[in-house]
N, C-alpha and C positions, 0 to 999 in steps of 0.2 A: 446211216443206221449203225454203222459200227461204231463212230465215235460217241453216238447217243448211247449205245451199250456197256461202251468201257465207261463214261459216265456213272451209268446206274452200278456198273460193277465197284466203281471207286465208293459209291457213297454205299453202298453195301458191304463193302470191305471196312470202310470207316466206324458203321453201327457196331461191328465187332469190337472196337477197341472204345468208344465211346464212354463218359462215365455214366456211371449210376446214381442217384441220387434218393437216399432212405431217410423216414422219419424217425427219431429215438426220444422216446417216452420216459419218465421217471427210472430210475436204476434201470434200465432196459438193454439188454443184448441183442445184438443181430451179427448174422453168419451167413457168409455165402462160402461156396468152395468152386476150385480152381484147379485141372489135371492140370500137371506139371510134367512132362517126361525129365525121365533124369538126368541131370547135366544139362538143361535146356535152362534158358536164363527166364527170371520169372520177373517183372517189372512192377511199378504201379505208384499211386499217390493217394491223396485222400485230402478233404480240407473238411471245414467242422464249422456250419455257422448257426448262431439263433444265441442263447442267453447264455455265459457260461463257457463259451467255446471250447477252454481248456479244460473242462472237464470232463475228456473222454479219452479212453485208455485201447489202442489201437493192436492185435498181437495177430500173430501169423503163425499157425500150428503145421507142421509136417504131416504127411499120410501116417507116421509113429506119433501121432502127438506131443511132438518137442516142438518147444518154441523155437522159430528162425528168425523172428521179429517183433519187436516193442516197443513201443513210444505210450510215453504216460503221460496226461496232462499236457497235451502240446493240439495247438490247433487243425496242425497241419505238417503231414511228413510221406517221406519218399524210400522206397526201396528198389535193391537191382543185387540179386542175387541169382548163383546157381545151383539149381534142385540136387541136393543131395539123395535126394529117395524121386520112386515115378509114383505117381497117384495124386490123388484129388489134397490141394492144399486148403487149409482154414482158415480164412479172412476175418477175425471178428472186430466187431466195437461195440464197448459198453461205455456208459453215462457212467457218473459220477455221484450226477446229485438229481433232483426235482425238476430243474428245465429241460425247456423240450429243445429238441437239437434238430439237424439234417448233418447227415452225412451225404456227403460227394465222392465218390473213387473208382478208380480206374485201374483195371487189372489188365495186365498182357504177357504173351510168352513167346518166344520162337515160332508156336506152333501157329501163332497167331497169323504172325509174319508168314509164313509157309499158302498159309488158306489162301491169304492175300494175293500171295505170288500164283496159286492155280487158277487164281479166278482174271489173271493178266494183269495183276499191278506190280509189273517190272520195273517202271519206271521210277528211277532215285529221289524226282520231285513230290512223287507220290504221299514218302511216306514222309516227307516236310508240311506240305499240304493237310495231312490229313492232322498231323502235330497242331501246327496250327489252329485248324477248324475244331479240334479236343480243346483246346487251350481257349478260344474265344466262346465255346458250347458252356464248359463250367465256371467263365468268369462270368457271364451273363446269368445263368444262376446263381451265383453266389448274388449278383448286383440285386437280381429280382426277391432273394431270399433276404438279405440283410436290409432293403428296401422294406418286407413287411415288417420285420423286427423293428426297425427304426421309426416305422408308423405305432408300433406299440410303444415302444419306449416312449413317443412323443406325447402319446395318450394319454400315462400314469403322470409323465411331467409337467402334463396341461391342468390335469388332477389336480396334482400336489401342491400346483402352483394357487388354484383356486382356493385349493384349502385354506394354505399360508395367509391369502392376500383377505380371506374369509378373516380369519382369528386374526388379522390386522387390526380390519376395520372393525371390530368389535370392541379390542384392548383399547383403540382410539379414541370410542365413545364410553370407553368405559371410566378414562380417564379424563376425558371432559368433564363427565357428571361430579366425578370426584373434586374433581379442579372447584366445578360453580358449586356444587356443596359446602368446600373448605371454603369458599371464597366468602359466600354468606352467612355461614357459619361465622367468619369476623366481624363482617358487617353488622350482624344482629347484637354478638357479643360488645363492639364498640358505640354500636347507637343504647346501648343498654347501659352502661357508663358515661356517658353525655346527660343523660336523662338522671342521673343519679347524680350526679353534680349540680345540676340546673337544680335540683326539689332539695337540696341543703341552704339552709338559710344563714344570713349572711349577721355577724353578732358585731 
């Protein structure tokens, strides 16, 4: 019973640090916030998949509203800083453009670490483990997320392809017609000068 408990307590300590995973609409902003105590280190990451990737702008506002953090245009970026102020920190990300995105990210702090430790994850493998099991959780989404995108993409290129191969075979027969047009078009013209030579009589 106790080992089934530190069990439940691990993957309970895990859900804490786990990432998030958010939808972002046309010019669309999203925020979450984060208590920091001051001087406590505040960590995290984030990755950006679906059309566009780069185009979302990633910033991290203090309890005074100054920026501690920016990434513009980048798919994917990392931070590890320590709070200069204690209170709630601002995670945001905004789009850029018209496609729709997901965002993935991962926030964590000391205090995090700390909860951890009350609930009996002393253990130094722990917090490898639990790294780990973060790290395999968001690349599986990312796999499953860029999996449906790329069911889209395959769509408009199956499209496009019909299209093309559509106005192919039309240009094709367009130019047949033309082709046996011109062709008889001589035909008639040269059988019509045969016959005009033949009806001149001979002196």
């Amino acid at each position: 019973m106790h080992k089934l408990a530190r069990i439940l307590i691990l993957f309970l300590g895990l859900s804490v640090a786990l990432s998030m995973t958010v939808q972002l609409k046309k010019n669309e902003q999203f925020c979450t916030f984060k208590f920091v105590e001051k001087d406590s280190n505040f960590n995290g990451d984030y990755v950006i998949s679906g059309f566009n990737e780069q185009k979302v702008n990633a910033m991290i506002y203090s309890p005074g509203n100054k920026v501690v953090y920016s990434s513009v245009n980048k798919r994917e970026g990392k931070w590890n800083f320590n709070a200069l102020e204690n209170g709630e920190y601002r995670v945001c990300f905004r789009t850029q453009d018209a496609k729709q995105k997901f965002v993935s990210f991962n926030l964590h702090t000391e205090e995090d670490n700390k909860e951890e430790q009350k609930g009996g994850l002393t253990t130094e493998n722990i917090d490898v483990i639990r790294k780990d099991m973060q790290g395999a959780l968001t690349k599986m989404r990312r796999i499953l997320q860029n999996q449906g995108f790329q069911k889209a993409r395959e769509g408009i290129h199956t499209k496009n392809s019909a299209i093309l191969l559509s106005r192919i075979h039309y240009s094709a027969i367009f130019k047949i017609v033309v082709l046996v047009a011109f062709a008889c078009g001589q035909l008639f013209i040269l059988t019509s000068l045969f016959k005009k030579r033949k009806a001149v009589p001979y002196v």
